[in-house]
N, C-alpha and C positions, 0 to 999 in steps of 0.2 A: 194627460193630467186629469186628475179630479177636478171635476167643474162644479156638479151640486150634490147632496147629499139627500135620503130619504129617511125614514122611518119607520116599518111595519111590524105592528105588534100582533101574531095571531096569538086566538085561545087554544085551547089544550083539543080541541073539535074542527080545528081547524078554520073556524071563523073570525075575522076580521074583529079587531078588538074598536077601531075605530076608523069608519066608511072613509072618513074626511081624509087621513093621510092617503087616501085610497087616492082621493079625487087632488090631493095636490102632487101625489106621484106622479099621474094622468097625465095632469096640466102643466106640468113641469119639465115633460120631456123634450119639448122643443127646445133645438140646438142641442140635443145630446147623441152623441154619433156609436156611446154603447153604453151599454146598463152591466153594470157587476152587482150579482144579488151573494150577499153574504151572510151565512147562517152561523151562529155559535153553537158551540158543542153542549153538551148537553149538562156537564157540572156548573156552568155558568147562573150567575143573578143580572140583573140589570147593568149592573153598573163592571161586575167584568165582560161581559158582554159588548160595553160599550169600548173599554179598556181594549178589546182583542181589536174589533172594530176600529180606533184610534190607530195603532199603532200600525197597522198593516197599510191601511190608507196613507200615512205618513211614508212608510216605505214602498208603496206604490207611484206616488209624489217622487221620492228620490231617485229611483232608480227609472223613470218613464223615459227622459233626455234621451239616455243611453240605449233603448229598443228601438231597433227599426221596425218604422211599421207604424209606430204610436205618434209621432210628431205632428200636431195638429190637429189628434183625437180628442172631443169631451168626455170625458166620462162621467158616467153619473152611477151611483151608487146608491143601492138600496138595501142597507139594515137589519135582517128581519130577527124580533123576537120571539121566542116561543116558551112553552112553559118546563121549562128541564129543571134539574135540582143538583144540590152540590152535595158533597157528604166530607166529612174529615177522614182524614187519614188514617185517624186513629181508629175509626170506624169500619173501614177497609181491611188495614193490615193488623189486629190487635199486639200490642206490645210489640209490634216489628220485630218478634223473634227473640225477644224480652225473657227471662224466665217468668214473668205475670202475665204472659203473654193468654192461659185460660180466662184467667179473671177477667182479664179485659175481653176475653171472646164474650164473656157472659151479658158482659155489659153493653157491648157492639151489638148480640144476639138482639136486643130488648130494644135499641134506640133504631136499627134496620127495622123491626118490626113497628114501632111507633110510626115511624116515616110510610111505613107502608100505608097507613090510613087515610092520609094525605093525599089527596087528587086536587092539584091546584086549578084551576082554572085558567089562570095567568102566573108569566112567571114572576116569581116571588111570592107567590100566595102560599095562604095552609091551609084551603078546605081540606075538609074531614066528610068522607061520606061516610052515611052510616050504615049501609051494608058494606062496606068495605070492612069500618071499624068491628062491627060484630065480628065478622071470619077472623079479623087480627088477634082482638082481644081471646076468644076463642083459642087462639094460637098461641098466644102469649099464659093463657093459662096453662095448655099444653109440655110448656118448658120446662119445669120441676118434673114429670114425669118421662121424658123421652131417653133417660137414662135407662129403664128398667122396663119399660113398658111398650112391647111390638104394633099394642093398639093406638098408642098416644103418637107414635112415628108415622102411622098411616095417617092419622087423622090430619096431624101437623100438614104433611105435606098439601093435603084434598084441602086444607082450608085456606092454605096459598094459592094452591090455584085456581081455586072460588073467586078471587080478588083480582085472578088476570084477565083479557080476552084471547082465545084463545084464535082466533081471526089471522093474528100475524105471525103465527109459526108457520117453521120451513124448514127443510130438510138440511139447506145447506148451512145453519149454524148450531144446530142440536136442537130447537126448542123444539120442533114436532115432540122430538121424545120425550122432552119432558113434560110434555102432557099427556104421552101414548104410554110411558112406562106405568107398569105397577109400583105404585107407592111407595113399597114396601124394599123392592130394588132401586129403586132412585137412592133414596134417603141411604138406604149401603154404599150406594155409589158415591155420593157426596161426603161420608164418614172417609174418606179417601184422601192423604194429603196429596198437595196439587204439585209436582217437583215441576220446579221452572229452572232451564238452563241460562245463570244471567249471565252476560259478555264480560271478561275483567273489568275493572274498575267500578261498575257499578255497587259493588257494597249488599247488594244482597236487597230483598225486597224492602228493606226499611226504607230505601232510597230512595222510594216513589215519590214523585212532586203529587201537591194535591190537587193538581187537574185532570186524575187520572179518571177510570172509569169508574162503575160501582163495585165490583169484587174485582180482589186478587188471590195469586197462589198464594197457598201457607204450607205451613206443615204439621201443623196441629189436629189432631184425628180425633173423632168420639162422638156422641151423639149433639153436644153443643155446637160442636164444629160445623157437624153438616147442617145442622139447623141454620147456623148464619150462612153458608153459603147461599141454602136453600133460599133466604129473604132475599140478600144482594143479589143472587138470578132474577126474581121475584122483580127488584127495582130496578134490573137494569132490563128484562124484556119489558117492562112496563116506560121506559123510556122508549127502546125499541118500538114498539108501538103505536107511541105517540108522535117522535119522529116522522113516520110511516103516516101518521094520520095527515097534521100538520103539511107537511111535502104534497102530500094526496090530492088533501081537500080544501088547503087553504092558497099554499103558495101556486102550485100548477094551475088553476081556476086564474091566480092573479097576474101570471104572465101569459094567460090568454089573453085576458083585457089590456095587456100590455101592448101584444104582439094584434089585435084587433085596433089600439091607438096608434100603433107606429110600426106595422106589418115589415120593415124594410130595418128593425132595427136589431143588430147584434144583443143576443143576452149570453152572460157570461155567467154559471151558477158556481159559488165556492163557497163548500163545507168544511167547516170542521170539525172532530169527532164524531160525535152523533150529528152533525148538523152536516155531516156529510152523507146520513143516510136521510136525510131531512130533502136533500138537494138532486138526489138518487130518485126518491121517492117522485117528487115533482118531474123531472123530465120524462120519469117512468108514464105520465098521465099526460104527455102532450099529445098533441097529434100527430099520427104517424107521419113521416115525412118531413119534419121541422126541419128547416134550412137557418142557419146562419146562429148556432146554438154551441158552445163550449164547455166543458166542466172541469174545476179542478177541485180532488180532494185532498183534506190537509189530515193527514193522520186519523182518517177515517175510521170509527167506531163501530164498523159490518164486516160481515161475514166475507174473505177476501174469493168467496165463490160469488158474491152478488151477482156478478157480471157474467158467470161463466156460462158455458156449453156443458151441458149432461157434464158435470163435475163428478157423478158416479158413476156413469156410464148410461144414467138413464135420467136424473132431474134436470134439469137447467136451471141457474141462479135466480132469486127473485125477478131481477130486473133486466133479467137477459131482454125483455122487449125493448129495452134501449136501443140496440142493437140492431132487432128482427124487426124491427118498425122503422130504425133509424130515425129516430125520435132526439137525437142529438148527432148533428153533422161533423162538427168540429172534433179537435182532440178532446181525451180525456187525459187528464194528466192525478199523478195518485203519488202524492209520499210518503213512504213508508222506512221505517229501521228499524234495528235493534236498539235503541236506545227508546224508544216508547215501552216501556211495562205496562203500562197503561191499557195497553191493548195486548199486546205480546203477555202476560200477566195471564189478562181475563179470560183468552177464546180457550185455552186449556181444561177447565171445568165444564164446557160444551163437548170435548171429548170423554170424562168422567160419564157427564149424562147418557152419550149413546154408546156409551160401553167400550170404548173407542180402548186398545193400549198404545198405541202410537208412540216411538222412543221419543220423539222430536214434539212434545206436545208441544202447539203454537208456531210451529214453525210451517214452512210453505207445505210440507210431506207432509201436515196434519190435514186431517179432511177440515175442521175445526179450527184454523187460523181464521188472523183478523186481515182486513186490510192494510190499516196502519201499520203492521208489523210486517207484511208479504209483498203487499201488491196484490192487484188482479192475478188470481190463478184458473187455471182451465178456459182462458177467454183467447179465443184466437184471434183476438184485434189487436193483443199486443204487440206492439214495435219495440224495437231492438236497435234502433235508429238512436232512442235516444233512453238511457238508463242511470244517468246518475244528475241531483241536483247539485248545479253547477257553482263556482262564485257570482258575483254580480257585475263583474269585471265588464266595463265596455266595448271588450272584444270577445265578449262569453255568449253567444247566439248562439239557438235551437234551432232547430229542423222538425219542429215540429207539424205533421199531415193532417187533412179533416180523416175523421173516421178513423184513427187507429188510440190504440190506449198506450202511456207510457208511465212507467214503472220506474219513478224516479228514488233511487236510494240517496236517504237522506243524513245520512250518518254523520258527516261533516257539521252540517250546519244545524240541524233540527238533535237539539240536549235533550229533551223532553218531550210530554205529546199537545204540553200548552205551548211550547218554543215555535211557532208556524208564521209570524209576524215579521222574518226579517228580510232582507233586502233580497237574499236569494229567493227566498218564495215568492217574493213580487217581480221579480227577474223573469222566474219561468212562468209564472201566472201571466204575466205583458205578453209574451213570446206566446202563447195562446190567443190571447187576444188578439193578437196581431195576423193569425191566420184570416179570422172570418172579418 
């Protein structure tokens, strides 16, 4: 059962937004026999953040009685916020397929590129830095022009990627190339509509909840088009990023001090969307050989090669050192469907980037899937032992190992890629914990 709860707020650098929650985490861990660190995805504000936070905790509460393994366990939980941003839907999908659905790109184009300026510092903030703002506004005058003009499309592009770091690209989800292409090719590539195969019922991409990520597929083709794309890439490696930073340099550092106050104690890391590459990121930085370490991602927002072995025959996933260092002992547990566009949606336009024609974009056969939508692909830790998210029935127990990954399709239970809160997911998340 939940015993205490914590609070940690990092900044956008990774640092501690206030030392004190630091030193009452610290001091708080006595009588706590495990830590579940939990991270929000990356559209979130404060207070959905807190919302996701409440509601899982609550079904971690209900369904605990029913796990073996947990009776008797404290758990203690810790919170963390980070600075990610939300976007409307309407800004994502314009007109959802609307016949206004241009106008409304036009309009999408201009408020993705406003947001671009914006590097908050903490979540919910709106600093504006002003080199950032120069390259935008720049950009933004660019727009009237990139209809007619082969010089205004190159420039477009070079002034987006002025505004990104180019530090966190990586082969396994397109963005090396789209900093390696020529300009001039990209921007053709992105003029491209993005065909997504949706599952019946679904309704077609207007259907997206607004938890989703920052761009999805359309089908609207021409120079505005690929302009917005080009910004929503822009803000969504630009979360990528930050995620990666965050994970890096704020939380990893913080479950050393964890694990130097109570060396003997269980941590359990669980992300969601981006907050599962947030979670990634951090274990990727422990030290090699961590004992007694678990992670579960909830509709993870990376590249579903993160994890792998030579995925092309020659790279390995960012955080294959997970793995090759064994840097987390425990299961990994990852749920993934078709019912997430959110993700399943997004990775599609990272094949666009590396030229990729792929029948199946977004799907597992894509170089270019997400996790959320796949699973770990090319990772041979995966188990087969255990592959689908179960009910929460008190006779519904896992078998879950230290050391292997599982690929839990989530289709049943998980509607959406904000839907991660319910009894099932606290079912198999316990049954995890319950190894180490």
């Amino acid at each position: 059962m939940v015993a205490t709860q914590f609070e940690i707020e990092f900044r956008k650098d990774g640092t501690v937004h206030d030392e004190n929650a630091v030193t009452a985490l610290l001091d708080g861990l006595a009588g706590v026999t495990d830590l579940l660190v939990l991270a929000h995805g990356w559209n979130n504000d404060m207070a959905d953040a807190r919302n996701l936070y409440d509601h899982l905790v609550n079904s971690i509460d209900a369904v605990a009685p029913n796990v073996p393994g947990i009776a008797g366990r404290q758990l203690g939980v810790v919170r963390v916020f980070w600075p990610s941003k939300k976007f409307a839907e309407s800004d994502l999908i314009p007109g959802g397929g609307a016949a206004s659905a241009a106008t409304e790109n036009d309009a999408a184009l201009i408020r993705a590129l406003e947001e671009l300026k914006r590097d908050p510092m903490r979540l919910g903030g709106t600093d504006v830095d002003a080199a950032r703002a120069a390259n935008v506004d720049r950009a933004i005058e660019l727009v009237g022009q990139l209809d007619a003009s082969f010089e205004a499309q190159q420039e477009f592009v070079l002034r987006i990627r002025a505004v990104l770091n180019p530090d966190e690209a990586h082969p396994d989800d397109g963005s090396r190339e789209f900093f390696e292409r020529e300009p001039d090719v990209l921007f053709d590539r992105f003029r491209e509509p993005i065909p997504v195969t949706l599952e019946a019922g679904h309704g077609g991409a207007a259907s997206l909840d607004e938890g989703g990520a920052a761009f999805f597929g359309d089908l609207l083709e021409g120079a505005q088009a690929a302009a917005r794309r080009i910004a929503n890439f822009a803000t969504y490696y630009q979360m990528k990023t930050r995620a990666g930073t965050v994970g890096q340099n704020g939380l990893a550092p913080l479950l050393v001090r964890v694990r130097d106050r109570r060396p003997d104690l269980p941590l359990h890391l669980v992300g969601h969307s981006f907050g599962g590459r947030l979670v990634t990121a951090a274990s990727a930085r422990l030290p090699a050989n961590t004992d007694r370490v678990t992670m579960t991602l909830l509709q993870a927002a990376f590249s579903h090669n993160g994890l792998s072995r030579q995925f092309d025959t020659q790279n390995d996933g960012a955080f294959r050192t997970v793995f090759d260092d064994q840097r987390i002992s425990g299961p990994i547990l990852i749920t993934h469907t078709k019912n997430d566009l959110a993700v399943g949606i997004a990775y599609p336009l990272a094949s666009r980037i590396a030229l990729d024609q792929a029948a199946a974009l977004g799907d597992a056969d894509d170089p270019y899937g997400g996790m959320g939508r796949n699973g770990a692909q090319h990772t041979p830790e995966v188990s087969v032992a255990e592959t689908e998210l179960r009910d929460d029935a008190s006779d519904s127990s896992y078998t879950f190992t230290r050391g292997s990954v599982f690929n839990l399709v989530a289709d049943r239970f998980i509607a959406d890629h904000g839907a991660v809160t319910g009894r099932q997911v606290a079912n198999a998340l316990l049954h995890a914990v319950a190894v180490e």
